[in-house]
Legacy VTK file of the C-alpha trace (Angstrom):
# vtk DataFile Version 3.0
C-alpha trace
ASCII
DATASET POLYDATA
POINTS 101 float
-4.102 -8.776 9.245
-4.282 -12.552 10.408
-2.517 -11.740 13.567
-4.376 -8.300 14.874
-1.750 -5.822 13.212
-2.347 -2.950 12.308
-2.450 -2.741 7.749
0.676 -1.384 6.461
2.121 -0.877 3.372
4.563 1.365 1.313
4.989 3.033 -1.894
8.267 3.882 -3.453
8.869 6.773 -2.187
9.853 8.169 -6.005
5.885 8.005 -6.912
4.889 9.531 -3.495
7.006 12.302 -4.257
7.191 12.523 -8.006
5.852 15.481 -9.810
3.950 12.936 -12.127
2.992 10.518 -9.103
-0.016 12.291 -8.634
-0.448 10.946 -4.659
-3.384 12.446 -2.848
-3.990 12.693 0.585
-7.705 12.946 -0.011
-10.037 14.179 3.280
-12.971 15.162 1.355
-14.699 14.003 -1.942
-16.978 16.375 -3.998
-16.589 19.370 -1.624
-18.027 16.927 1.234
-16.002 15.772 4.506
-14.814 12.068 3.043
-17.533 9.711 3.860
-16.587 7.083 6.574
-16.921 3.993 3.757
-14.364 5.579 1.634
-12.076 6.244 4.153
-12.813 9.214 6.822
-10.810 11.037 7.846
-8.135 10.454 5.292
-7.414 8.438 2.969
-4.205 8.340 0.273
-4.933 7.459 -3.798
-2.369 6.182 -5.435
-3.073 6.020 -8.934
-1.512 3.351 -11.134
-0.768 1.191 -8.371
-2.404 -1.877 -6.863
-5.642 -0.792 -5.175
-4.375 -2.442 -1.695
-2.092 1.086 -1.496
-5.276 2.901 -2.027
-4.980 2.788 1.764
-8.575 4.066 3.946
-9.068 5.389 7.354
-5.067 6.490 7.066
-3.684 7.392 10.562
0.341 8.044 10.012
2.549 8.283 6.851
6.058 7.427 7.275
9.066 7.948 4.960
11.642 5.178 5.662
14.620 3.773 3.631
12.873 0.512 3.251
9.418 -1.371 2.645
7.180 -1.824 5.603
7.453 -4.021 7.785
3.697 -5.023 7.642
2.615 -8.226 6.678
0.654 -7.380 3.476
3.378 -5.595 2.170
5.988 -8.098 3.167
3.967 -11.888 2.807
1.655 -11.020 0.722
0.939 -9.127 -2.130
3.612 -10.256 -3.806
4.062 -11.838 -7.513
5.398 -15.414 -6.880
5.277 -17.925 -9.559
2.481 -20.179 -8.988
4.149 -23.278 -9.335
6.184 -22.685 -6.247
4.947 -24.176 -2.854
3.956 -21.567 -0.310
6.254 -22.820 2.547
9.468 -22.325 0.050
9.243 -18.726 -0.900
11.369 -16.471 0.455
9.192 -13.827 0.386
12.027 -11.606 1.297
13.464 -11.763 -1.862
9.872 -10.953 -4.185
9.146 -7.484 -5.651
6.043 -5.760 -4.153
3.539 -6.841 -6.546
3.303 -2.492 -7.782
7.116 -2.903 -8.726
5.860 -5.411 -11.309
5.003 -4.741 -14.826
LINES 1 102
101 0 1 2 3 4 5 6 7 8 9 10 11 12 13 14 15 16 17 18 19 20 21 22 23 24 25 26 27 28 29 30 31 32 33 34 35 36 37 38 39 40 41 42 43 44 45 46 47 48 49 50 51 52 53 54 55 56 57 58 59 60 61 62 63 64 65 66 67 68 69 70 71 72 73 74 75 76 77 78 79 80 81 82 83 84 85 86 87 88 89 90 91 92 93 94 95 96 97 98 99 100
């Protein structure tokens, strides 16, 4: 991010583990090892989610009772109404923009 952190994000952990979430931890594509633009050595695919949880270049999961603490997951990415000014959001308070409709 904007400050040198590392990218983190999270996905309810209901469509990580669902038997329709249909999560992959993907290390190779068509038989191949996964090529290092989409992601080598692992990446995750999240289907029907924003693309930003498509994560690349993957280096821990963690299962935790909350959203991540990262800023893209917790200051950005989210659905705010585009009226408001930036500096009044409590950004704490927004859904994730994947637990929009």
């Amino acid at each position: 991010d904007m400050r040198g952190e590392p990218y983190r994000v999270s996905i309810p952990v209901e469509k990580a583990m669902g038997v329709d979430g249909d999560v992959l931890l993907a290390y190779e594509m068509n038989g191949e090892p996964l090529p290092r633009d989409h992601g080598f050595p692992l990446r995750v695919v999240v289907p029907g989610i924003a693309g930003a949880r498509n994560v690349k270049w993957l280096a821990r999961v963690r299962v935790r009772q909350t959203e991540s603490d990262g800023f893209w997951q917790r200051e950005d990415y989210k659905l705010v109404n585009p009226m408001s000014k930036p500096e009044t959001v409590d950004y704490s308070i927004v859904s994730a923009i994947q637990e929009t409709p």
